[in-house]
Each structure stands twice: as structure tokens, then as C-alpha cells.
DRENTIDREN-749860 format. One record per atom (N, C-alpha, C): residue in one letter; x, y, z. Coordinates in steps of 0.2 Angstrom, whole numbers, plus 2048, in hexadecimal, padded with zeros to 3 digits. Layout:
! DRENTIDREN-749860
aXYZ;...
! end
This chain:
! DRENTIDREN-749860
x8047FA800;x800800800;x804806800;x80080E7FF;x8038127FF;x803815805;x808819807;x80981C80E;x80082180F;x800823808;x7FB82A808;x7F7826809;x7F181F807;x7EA81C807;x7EB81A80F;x7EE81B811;x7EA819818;x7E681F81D;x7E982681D;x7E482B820;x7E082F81C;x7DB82E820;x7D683581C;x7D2838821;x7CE83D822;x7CD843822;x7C984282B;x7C783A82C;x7C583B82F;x7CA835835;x7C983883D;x7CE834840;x7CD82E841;x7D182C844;x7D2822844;x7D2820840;x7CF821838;x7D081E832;x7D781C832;x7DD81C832;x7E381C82E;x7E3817835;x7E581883C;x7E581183F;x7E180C83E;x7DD80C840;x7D880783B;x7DB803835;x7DC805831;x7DE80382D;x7E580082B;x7E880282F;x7EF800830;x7EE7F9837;x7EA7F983B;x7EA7F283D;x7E67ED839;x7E37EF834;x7E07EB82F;x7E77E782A;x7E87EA82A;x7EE7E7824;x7F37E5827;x7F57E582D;x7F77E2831;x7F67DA834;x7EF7DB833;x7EB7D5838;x7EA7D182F;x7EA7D182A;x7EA7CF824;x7EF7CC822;x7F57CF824;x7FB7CA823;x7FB7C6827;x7FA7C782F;x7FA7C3833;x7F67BA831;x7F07BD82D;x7EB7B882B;x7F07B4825;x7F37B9823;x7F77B581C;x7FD7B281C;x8017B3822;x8087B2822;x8077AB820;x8117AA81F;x8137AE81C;x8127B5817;x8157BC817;x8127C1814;x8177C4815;x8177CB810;x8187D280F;x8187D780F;x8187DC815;x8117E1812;x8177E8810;x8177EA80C;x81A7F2808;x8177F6809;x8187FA80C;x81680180D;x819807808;x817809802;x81B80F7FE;x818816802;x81E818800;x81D820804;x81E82280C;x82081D80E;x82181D815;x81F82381A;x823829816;x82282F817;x81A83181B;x816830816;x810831814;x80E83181D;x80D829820;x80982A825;x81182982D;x81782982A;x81D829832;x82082E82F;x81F83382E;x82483B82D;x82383B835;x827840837;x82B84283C;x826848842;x823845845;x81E84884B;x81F84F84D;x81985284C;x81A859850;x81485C851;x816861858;x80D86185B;x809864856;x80886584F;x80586984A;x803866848;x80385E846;x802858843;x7FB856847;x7F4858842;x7EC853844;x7EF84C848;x7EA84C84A;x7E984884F;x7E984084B;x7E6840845;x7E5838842;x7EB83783D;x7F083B83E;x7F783983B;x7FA838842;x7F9839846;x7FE83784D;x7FA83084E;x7F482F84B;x7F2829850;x7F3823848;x7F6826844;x7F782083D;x7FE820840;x80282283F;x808823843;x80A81E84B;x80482084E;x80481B855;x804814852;x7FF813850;x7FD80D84E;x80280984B;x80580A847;x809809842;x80F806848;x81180984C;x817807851;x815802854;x80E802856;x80B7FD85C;x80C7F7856;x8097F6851;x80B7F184E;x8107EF84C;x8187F484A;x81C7F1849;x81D7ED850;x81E7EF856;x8207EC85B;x81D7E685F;x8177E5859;x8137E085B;x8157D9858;x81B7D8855;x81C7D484F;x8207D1852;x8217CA853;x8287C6853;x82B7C384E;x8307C084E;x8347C1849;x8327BA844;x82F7B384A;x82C7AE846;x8247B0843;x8247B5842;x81A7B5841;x81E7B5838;x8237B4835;x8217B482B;x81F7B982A;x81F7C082E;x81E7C5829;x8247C982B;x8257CE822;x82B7D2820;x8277D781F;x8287DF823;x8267E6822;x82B7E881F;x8297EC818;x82E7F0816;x82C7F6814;x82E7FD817;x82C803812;x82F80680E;x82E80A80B;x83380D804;x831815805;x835819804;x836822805;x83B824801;x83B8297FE;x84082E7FA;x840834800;x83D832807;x84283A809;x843835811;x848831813;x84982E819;x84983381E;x84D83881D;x84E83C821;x84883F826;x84183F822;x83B841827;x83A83D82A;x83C836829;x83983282F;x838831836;x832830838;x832831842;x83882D842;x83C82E849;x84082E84A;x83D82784E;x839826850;x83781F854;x83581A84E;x83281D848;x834817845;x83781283F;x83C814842;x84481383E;x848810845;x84780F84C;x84880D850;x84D807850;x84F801852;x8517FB853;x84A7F7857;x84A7F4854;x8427EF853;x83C7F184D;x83C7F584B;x8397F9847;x83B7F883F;x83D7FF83C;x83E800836;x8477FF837;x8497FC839;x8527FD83B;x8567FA835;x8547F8831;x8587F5829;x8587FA824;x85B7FF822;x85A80381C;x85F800817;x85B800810;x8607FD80A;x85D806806;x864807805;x86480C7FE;x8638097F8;x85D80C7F5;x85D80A7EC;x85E8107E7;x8678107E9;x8688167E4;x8678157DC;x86981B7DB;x86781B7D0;x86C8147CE;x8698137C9;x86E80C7C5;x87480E7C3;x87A80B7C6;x88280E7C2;x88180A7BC;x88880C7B8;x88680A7B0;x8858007AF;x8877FC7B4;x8857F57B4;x87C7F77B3;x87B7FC7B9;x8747F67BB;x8717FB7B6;x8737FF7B3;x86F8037AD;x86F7FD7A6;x8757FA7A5;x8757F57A1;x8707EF7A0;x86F7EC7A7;x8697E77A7;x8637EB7A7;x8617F27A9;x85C7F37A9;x8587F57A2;x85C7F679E;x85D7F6796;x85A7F0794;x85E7EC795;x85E7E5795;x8557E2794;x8557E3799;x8507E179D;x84A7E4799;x8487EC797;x8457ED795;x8457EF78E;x84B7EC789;x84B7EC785;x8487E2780;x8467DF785;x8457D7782;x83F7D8781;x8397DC77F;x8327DB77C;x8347E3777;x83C7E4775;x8397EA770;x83F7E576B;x83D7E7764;x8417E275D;x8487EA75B;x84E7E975F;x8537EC760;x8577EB758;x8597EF755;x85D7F074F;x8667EC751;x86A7EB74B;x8717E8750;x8757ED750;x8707F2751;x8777F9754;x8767FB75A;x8727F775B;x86E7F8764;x8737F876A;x8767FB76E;x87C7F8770;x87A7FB779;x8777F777C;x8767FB783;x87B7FB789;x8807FC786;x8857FF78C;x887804788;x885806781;x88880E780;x881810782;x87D80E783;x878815784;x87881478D;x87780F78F;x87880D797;x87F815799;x884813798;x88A819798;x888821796;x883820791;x880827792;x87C82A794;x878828798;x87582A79D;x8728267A2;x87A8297A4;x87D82A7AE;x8758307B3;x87582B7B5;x86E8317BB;x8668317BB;x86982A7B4;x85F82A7B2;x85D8227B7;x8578237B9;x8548207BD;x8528187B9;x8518137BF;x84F80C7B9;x84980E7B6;x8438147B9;x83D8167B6;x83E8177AD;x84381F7B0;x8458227AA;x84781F7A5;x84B8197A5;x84E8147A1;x84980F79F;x84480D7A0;x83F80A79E;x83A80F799;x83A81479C;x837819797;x83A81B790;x84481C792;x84881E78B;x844818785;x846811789;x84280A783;x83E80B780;x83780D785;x83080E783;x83181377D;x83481977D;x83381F77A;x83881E774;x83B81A775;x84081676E;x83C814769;x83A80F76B;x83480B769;x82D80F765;x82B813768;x827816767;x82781C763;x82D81C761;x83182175C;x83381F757;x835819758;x836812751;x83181374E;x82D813754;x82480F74D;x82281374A;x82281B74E;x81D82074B;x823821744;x82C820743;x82D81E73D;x82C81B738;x82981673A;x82780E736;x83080A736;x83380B739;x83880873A;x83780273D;x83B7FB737;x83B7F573B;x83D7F2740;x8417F8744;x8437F8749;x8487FD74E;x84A7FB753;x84B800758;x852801756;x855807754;x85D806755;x85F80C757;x86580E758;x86A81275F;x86681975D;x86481A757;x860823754;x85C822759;x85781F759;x85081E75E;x850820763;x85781C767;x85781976F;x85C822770;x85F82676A;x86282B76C;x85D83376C;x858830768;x853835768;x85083676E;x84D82E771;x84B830776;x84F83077B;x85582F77C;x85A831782;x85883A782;x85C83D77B;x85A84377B;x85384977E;x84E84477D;x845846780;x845846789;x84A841789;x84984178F;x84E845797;x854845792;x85984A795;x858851793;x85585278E;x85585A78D;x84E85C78B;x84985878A;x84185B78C;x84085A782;x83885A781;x83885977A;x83A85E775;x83A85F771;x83C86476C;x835866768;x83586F769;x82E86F767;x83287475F;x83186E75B;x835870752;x82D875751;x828876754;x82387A74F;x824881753;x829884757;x82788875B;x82A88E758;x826895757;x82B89A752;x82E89E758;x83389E754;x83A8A3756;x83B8A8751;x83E8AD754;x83F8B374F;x8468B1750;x8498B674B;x8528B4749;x8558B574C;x8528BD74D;x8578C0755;x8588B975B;x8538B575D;x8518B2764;x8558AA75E;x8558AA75A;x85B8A3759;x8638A575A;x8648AB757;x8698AD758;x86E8AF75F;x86A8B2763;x86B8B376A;x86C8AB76D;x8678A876C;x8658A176F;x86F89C76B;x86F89D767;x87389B764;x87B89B765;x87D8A3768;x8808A576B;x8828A4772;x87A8A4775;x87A8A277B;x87D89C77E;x87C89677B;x87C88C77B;x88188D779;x886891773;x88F891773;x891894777;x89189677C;x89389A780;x894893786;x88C88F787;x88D88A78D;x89488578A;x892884784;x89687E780;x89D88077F;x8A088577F;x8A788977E;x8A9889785;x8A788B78A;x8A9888791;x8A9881793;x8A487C792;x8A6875794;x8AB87178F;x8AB874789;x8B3872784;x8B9874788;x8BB87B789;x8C087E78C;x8C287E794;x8BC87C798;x8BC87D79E;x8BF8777A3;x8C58757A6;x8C88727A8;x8C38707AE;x8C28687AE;x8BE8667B3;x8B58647B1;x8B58667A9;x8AB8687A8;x8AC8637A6;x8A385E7A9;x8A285C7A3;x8A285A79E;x8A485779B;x8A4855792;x89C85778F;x89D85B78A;x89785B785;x892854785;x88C856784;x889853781;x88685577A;x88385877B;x87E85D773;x87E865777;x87C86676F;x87A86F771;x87787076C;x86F87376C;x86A873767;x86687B769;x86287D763;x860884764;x858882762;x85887D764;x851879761;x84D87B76A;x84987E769;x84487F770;x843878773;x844875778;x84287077D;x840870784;x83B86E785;x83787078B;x83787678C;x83987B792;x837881793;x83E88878F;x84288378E;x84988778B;x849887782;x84B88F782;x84B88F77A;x85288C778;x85588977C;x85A886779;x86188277E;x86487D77E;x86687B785;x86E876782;x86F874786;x87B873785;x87887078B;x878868788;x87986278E;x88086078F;x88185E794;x88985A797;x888857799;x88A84F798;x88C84879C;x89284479D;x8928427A4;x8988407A6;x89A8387A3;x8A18387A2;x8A283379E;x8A282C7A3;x8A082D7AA;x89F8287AD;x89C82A7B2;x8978267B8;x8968277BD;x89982C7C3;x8958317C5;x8978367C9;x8958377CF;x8988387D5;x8938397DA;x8968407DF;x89D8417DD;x89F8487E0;x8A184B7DA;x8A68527DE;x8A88577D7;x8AF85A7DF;x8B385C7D8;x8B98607DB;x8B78677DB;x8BB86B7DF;x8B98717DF;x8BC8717D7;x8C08727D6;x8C18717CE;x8BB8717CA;x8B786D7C9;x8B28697C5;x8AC86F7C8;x8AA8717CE;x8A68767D0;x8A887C7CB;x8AF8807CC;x8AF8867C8;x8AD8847C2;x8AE87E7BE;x8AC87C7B9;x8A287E7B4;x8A087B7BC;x89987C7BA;x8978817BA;x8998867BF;x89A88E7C0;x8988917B9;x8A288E7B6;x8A18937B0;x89F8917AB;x89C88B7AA;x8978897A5;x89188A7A2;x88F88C7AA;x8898907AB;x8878987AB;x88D89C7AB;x88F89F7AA;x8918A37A2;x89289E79F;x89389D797;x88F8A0792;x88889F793;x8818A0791;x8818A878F;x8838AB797;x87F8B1797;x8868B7795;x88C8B6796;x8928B8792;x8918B978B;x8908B178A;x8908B2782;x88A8B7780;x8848B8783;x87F8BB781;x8808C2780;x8878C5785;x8898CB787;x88E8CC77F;x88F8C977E;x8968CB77B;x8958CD773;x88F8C6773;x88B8C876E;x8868CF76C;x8828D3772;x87B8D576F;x87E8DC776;x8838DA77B;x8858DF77F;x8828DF788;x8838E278C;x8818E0792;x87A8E1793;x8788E7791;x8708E8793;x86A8E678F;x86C8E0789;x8688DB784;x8698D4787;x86C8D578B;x86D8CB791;x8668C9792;x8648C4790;x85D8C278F;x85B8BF795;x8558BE799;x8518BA79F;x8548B479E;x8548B0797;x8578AB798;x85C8AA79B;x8618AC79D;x8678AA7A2;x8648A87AA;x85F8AA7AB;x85C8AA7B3;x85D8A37B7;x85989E7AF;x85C8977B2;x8658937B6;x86B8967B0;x86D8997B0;x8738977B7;x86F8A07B8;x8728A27BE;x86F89F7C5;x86989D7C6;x8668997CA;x86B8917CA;x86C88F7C4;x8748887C6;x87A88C7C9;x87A88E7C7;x8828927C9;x8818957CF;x87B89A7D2;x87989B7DA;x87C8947E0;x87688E7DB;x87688B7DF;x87C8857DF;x8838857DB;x8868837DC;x88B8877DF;x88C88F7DF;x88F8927E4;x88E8917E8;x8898907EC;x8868907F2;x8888887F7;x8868837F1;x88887E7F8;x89287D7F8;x8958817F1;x89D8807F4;x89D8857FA;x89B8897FB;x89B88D801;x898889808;x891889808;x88F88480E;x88F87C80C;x89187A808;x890873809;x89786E808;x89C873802;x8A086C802;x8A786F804;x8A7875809;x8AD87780B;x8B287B808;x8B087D801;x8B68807FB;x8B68867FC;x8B488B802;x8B5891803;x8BA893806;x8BE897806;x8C489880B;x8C089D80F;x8BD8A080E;x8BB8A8813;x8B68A4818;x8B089D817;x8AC89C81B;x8B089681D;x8B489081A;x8B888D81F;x8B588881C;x8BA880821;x8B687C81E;x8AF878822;x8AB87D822;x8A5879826;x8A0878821;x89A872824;x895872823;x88F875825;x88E87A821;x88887D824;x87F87B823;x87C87D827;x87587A828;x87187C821;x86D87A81D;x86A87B817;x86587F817;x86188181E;x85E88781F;x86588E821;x86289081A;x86889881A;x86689D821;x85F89A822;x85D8A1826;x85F89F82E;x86289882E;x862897834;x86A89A835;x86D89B832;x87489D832;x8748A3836;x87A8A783A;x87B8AB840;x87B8B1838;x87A8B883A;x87A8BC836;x8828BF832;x8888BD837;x88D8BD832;x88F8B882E;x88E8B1832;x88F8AC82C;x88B8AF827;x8848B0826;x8808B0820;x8838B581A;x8858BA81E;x8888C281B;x88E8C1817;x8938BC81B;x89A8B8818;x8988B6813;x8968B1813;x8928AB810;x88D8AF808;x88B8B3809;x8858B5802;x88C8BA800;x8938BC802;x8968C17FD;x89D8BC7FC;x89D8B77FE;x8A28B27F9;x89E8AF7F5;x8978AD7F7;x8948AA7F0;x8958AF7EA;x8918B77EC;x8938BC7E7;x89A8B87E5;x89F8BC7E7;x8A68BB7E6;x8A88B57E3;x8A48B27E2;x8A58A87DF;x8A48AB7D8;x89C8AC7D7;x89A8AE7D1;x89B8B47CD;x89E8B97D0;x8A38BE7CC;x8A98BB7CA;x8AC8B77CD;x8B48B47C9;x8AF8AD7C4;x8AB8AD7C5;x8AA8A87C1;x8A98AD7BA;x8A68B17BB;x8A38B57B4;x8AA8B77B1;x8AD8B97B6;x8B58BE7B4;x8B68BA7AD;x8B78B17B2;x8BC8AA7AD;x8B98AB7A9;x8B38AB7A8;x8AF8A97A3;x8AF8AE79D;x8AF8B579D;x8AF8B9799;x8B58B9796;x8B98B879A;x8C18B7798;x8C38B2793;x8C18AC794;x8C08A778F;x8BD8A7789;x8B68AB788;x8B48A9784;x8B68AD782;x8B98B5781;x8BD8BB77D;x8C18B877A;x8C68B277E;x8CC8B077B;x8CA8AC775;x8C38A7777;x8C18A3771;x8BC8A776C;x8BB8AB76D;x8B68AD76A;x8B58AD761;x8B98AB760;x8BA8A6757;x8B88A2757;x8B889B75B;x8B589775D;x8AD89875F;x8AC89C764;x8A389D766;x8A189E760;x8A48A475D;x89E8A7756;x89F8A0751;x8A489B74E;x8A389774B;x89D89274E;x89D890756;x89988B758;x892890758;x891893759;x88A898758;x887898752;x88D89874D;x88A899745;x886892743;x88988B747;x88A887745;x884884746;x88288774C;x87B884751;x87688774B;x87889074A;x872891746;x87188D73F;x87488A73C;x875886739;x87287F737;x87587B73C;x87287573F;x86D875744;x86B87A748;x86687874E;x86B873754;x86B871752;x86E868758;x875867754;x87A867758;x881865759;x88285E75D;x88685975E;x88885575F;x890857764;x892856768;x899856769;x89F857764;x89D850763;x8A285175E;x8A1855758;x89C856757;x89B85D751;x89C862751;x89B864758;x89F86975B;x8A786B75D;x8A986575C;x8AF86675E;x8B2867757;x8B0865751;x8B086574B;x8AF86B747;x8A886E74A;x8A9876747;x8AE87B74B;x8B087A751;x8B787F755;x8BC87E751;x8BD87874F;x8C287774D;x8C6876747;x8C087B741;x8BF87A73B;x8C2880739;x8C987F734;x8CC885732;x8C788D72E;
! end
């Protein structure tokens, strides 16, 4: 069951029901009972909290501890935020086994591939460990849906079959949102946009530490009139400060280039996103991964407003000071390259969607 279907509006309900499905297994054991959303009816007590979520929550304890360990029945919940769990029931006797089921690394991407690729008729250039390797961070969901969406891209082709175009289109659909080809742009707004995505693209080539490219397209997708993905060539789960300035100024890249092009006071709202990445990875190298020298190496709380009022004051004018040296690098770079931005911008307006390697082919085209 789900954490949420057990309470409703009115009291006792949620108890009630929680010793029913309790006294159910008992009837069936051996059994299983699953609870999803755990959150839902044990998030973490406080005097604000109705009355009939304190007594789903009661109840819920009384029965764990009503269990021995020969009655054949296994309780198990599942939650995506552990951290609000009452504290009593995660206890020792209780909830006390936690397994983490993190994203698939690139093995368990491969069987998952695997797995839901035997009901679709695959082309022999099908190869699920280059696309497993390309995306790093996609869930086993979303990975069953790249298939689906393969598949289903194939047919509305009339293609005999599935091959790596299909399985890259919808890789593409799903990492950078759909592409809306019927949407008018004016020239101006492809050019800026154009200029813009070389700008991201010219810092993750040059920028020591970035990401490797993946695409960069002037094709509207999802809410962005145009977007410059980077994928990591392998599983990632930290970053060096290196690799932070990195993202800094790649983010950073967008809105230089916009500048350098059309001037400072034509810099378009699109950058806003942007600078919201860039905020918020200035932000936690200061409070989270210690690579400030002025605030030291601590961790600090994630509520900013709890912070003492000069920590906060320190704290918001090294972030500034993060993102001023990052623009500085940034401008500076792309001045130096800027034969290359204007050939990669021309390029985009050209083709729309660049590849990597195409890109790296138009920089570096006499």
C-alpha cells in the first residue's frame, strides 16, 4: 500500500486501517506487507500535526512491536526523503535495516537496457553499453522509457526496426525536453540564442576540469530557446574545486557571449536560468564543500537564515566574489577565442544541432 491511502479526513480512520492490514498478514503468513511512501503516514511528529496522523503513526509502532520474529511476516517501507522519518520509527526493533537503492551505475544501466529491450525487434547497431555510458544519472524508470520512446519513434518511421538513431533521439527527448521544430523565432532571437549555446559550448571545450560536450542545438526544447548539454564520460558522484570553477564558468558562458555580441544592456532574461546554476553552485562551495578560504572549511546548515548575521554577510559577498571572478575568466576566454565562438555560432545557425564532435570540427576548421 501507499503511505497516503491509509488517512483521511476523518479520525481513527488511518489506525484502523493500519491494524487491518496488519491482522491480514497475520491471517496469511507467511507474507509481505510494503508500505510505499513511508513518509506519507511516519514523517517526524510535531505538536501541529492533527490528531489522526499521530494516531496512524501510533498505531503503526504498536504493531511493529507487536511482531515476533517467528510469525513469517517481512515489513518493508520505501521513502525518497529518509531524513523525515520519526525518529522512533527507524528505532532498533522497528524499521532498523536501511538498503539504499541508488541510480544504476553504468553495469546496472546495461541489464536494465537489457532487460527492457527483449520485447522491442533491435537493429545490429544496437549496442547497449554505448548508450548505458551515456546516460549516467538516468533512473531504471527513465531508462525504460528511453526504450519505449525508441520504439515508438521507430514505428511512427515505419522503420523495421529499432537502431542507435531512435534509441539517440529519444536519449536526446529526454535529457533536453522535446524539440518544438514548429515554434517561430525571429532572426534576431536565433542569432542571440546561437551565440548564446557557443558561448556555453566554448567554455566546456576550453575550460579545464568541464564536462565534455554533449550537443548544442538552437532548436527550442522544453521551456529553453535553446540549450549545450554535457555528459560525464563516466559515473560521477563528487567534483573538485577545479571542476566547480568549471561549472561556474560554463554557466557563465551564455550570457558573456550574449554581451559581446549585442553589448551589456541587450543581455537577454534568458541568462536568469543561468545564473540561478551558477548561484547555486557558488553557494554550496562556500557552505557545503569547504572551498572558501574567507568562510573556512566548515559545513554549514542549509537553512541560510539560520546562520549568525556575520557568517551570512561573509558568506553572500564571497559567493558575489565567486561569481565576479568567474565572469572575469570567462570574458577573458572567450575574447581570446572569440574566432572560434563566432565560427561555432555561425555553425549552429546553420545546422540548428551540433554533435561534439562537429563541433569540435567547426573550431577547428581553417
Amino acid at each position: 500500500m501507499s503511505g497516503s491511502e491509509f488517512d483521511e479526513l476523518y479520525v481513527g480512520v488511518g489506525a484502523k486501517r493500519i491494524r487491518e492490514l496488519f491482522n491480514q498478514a497475520r491471517e496469511k503468513a507467511p507474507a509481505i506487507i510494503f508500505i510505499d511512501e513511508l513518509d506519507a503516514i511516519g514523517g517526524k511528529r510535531n505538536p501541529k500535526d492533527q490528531a489522526y496522523a499521530k494516531q496512524t503513526l501510533n498505531q503503526l509502532l504498536v504493531e511493529l512491536d507487536g511482531f515476533s520474529q517467528t510469525e513469517g511476516i517481512i515489513i518493508i517501507g520505501a521513502t525518497n526523503f529518509p531524513e523525515s522519518l520519526d525518529k522512533a520509527l527507524t528505532r532498533p526493533g522497528r524499521f532498523d535495516k536501511e538498503v539504499i537503492v541508488d541510480l544504476p551505475d553504468v553495469r546496472g544501466r546495461i541489464d536494465i537496457l537489457k532487460h527492457h529491450m527483449q520485447n522491442v525487434e533491435t537493429a545490429d547497431d544496437v549496442d547497449p553499453s554505448i548508450i548505458a555510458r551515456g546516460t549516467p544519472g538516468l533512473s531504471g524508470a527513465e531508462l525504460m522509457n528511453l526504450v519505449n520512446q525508441a520504439a515508438v519513434h521507430a514505428s511512427q518511421l515505419s522503420a523495421p526496426a529499432v537502431d542507435m538513431s531512435h534509441f539517440e533521439w529519444a536519449k536526446d527527448k529526454i535529457l533536453m525536453g522535446a524539440a518544438k521544430t514548429k515554434m517561430v523565432i525571429t532572426e534576431e532571437s536565433r542569432r542571440n540564442t546561437a551565440w548564446h549555446e557557443a558561448g556555453h559550448a566554448i567554455m566546456a571545450m576550453y575550460s579545464k576540469g568541464a564536462t565534455p560536450l554533449y550537443k548544442a542545438t538552437i532548436l527550442p526544447r522544453g521551456r529553453a530557446l535553446g540549450i549545450t548539454f554535457q555528459l560525464p564520460e563516466m559515473d560521477k558522484v563528487d567534483m573538485s574545486k577545479q571542476e566547480c570553477f568549471a561549472r561556474l564558468d560554463v554557466s557563465m558562458g551564455g550570457r558573456i557571449a550574449e554581451e559581446m555580441l549585442n553589448g551589456k544592456e541587450n543581455v537577454t532574461s534568458g541568462c536568469a536560468s543561468d545564473l540561478s546554476n551558477a548561484t547555486s553552485v557558488a553557494r554550496a562551495m562556500v557552505a557545503s564543500y569547504g572551498m572558501s578560504d574567507k568562510v573556512g572549511p566548515v559545513r554549514l546548515s542549509d537553512e541560510w537564515e539560520s546562520w549568525s548575521p556575520e557568517i551570512r554577510n561573509l558568506a553572500d559577498q564571497e559567493v558575489r566574489d565567486i561569481l565576479i571572478d568567474s565572469e572575469e575568466r570567462t570574458r577573458k576566454l572567450l575574447n581570446d577565442k572569440k574566432v572560434e565562438l563566432k565560427k561555432l555560432a555561425e555553425g549552429l545557425l546553420e545546422y540548428e544541432t551540433l554533435t561534439r564532435e562537429q563541433m569540435e570540427d567547426i573550431v577547428n576548421s581553417k
